[in-house]
Every structure is written in C-alpha cells, then in structure tokens.
C-alpha positions as CSV (number, residue, x, y, z in Angstrom):
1,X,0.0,0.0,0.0
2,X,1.5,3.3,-0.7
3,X,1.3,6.5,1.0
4,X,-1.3,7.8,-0.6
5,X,-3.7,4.8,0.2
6,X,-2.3,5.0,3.6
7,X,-3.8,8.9,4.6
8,X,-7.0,7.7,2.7
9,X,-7.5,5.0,4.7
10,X,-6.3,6.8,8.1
11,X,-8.7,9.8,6.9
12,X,-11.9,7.4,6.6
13,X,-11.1,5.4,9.8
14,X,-10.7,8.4,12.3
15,X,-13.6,9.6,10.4
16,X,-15.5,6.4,11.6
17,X,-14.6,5.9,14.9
18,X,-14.7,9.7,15.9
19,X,-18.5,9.4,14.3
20,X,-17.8,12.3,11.7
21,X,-19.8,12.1,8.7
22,X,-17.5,13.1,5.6
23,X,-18.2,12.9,2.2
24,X,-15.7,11.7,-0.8
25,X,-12.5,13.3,-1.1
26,X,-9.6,13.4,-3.2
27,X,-6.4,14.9,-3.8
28,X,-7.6,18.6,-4.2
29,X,-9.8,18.5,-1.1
30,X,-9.2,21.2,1.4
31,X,-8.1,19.8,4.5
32,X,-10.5,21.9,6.4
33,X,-13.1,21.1,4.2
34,X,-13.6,17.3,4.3
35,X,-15.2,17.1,8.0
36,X,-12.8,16.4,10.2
37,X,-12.4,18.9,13.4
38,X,-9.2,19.7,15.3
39,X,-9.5,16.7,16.9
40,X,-9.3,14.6,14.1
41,X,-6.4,16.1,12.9
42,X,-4.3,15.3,15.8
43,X,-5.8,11.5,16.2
44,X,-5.0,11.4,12.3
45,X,-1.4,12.7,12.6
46,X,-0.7,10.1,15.5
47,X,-2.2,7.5,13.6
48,X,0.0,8.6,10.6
49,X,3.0,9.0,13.0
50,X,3.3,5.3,14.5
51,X,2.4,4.3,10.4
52,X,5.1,5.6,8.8
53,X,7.8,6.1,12.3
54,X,8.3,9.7,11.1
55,X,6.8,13.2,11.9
56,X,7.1,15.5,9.0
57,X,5.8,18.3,11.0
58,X,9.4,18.5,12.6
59,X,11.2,18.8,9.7
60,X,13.2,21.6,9.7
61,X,11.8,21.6,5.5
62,X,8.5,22.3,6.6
63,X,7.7,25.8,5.0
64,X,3.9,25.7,5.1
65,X,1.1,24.0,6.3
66,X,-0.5,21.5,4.2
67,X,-3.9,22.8,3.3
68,X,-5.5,20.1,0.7
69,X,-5.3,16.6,1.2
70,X,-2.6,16.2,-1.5
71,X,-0.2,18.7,0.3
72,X,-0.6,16.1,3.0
73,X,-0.2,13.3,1.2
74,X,2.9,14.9,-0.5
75,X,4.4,16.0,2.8
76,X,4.5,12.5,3.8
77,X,5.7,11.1,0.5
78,X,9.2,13.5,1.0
79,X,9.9,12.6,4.7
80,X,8.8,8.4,4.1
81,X,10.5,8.5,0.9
C-alpha cells in the first residue's frame, strides 16, 4: 500500500470511529473542508506517525502547512521516501 492509500484510509477510519460524517474526497480537497475537526487532525497525525515512524511536521523543510489533502499526502511522501 503506498502512502497515498495509507492517509486515505487513516482519513476514513478516524472519520469512523470519531462518528464524523464526511463525504468523498480526493487529492484537491481542502483539508479543512472534508469534516474532520481539530481533533481529528491530531488523532490522524498520530495514527500517521506510529504508520510511517516519522513526523514530518518536525522537519526543519517544513515551509507551510499543508492545506489540501494532496499537500498532506505529499508532505509525507518526501519525509517516508
């Protein structure tokens, strides 16, 4: 499964068990647009922490927030790469 597949996934399942009803998402989705609330995001970058053993949020690279779903999935695919 690639990294990509990996955020999908993670999105859908915090989605589920923090009882959030999203709809479909993709790439171009804005992040703050999908559903989730503050508290997803930090239950989905935990989740996406222990995944991949790396927080790209401390990388010294980091020059902006990601704000779609792609810049997230991107973000991850430089620090897991």
């Amino acid at each position: 499964m690639n990294v990509r597949d990996i955020i999908f996934q993670e999105i859908a399942g915090v989605a589920a068990q923090q009882k959030k009803k999203i709809g479909p998402f993709d790439e171009n989705s804005p992040l703050l647009g999908i559903g989730l609330d503050s508290l997803c995001f930090a239950i989905l970058v935990a989740r996406l922490e222990e995944r991949f053993d790396v927080d790209p949020f401390e990388s010294a690279e980091l020059n902006s927030l990601p704000t779609t779903v792609g810049d997230l999935v991107e973000m991850y695919e430089r620090v897991v790469a």
